[in-house]
C-alpha positions, 0 to 999 in steps of 0.5 A: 477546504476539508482536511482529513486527520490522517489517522482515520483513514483514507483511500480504500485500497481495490485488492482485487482490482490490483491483484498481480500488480507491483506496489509501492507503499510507504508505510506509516503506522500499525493503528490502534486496535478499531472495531470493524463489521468483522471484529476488532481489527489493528490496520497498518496505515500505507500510502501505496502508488500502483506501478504496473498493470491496469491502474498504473500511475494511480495513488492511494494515500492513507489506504489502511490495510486490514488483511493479516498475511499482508500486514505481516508483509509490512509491520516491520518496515513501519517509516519505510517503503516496501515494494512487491507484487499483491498476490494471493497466497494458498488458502487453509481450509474453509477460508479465502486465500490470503492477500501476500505481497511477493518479493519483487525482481530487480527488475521491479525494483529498478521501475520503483527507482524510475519511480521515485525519481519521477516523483522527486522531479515533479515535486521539484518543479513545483512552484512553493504555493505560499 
């Protein structure tokens, strides 16, 4: 078996497959500044469980987050989770509109609830392996 240094990066996170839907992340940490096709570039490192729409009840762990707006939405909740909804907000001129994540409901964070005491459930019915 292959173990991945976490700091590298992992799952790649399908903004537009999963634009409207509510996310979970679990934020670990603002990277250290990376060299990327478009430039130097300081990531945040998330887990991000999808809770509604059409890839609900998919996971995505060490997802890096690369665009702005939405690193502005998570840098100050680093060792915390954050959940909202992944939109697009307005676009300035000649550029793409920003990735945002919307402030959820109550009625959201109650499924975020349900969530994480699934989570807590199944990881309590698992046998310790060693």
């Amino acid at each position: 078996m292959t173990f991945r240094d976490p700091t590298t990066g992992g799952d790649k996170l399908p903004l537009d497959e999963l634009k409207g839907s509510l996310l979970l992340f679990s934020v670990h940490e603002q990277m250290a500044e990376m060299q990327t096709s478009f430039g130097a570039a300081t990531p945040i490192r998330a887990d991000v469980a999808v809770l509604d729409g059409a890839r609900k009840g998919e996971a995505f762990t060490d997802a890096l987050i690369f665009p702005r707006v939405l690193q502005g939405n998570l840098r100050g909740s680093i060792g915390e989770m954050v959940i909202g909804r992944l939109g697009k907000g307005t676009a300035k001129a000649g550029q793409s509109a920003p990735w945002v994540l919307e402030a959820a409901t109550d009625a959201d964070k109650a499924v975020g609830e349900r969530y994480l005491t699934h989570v807590a459930v199944q990881a309590a019915a698992v046998e310790e392996p060693f």
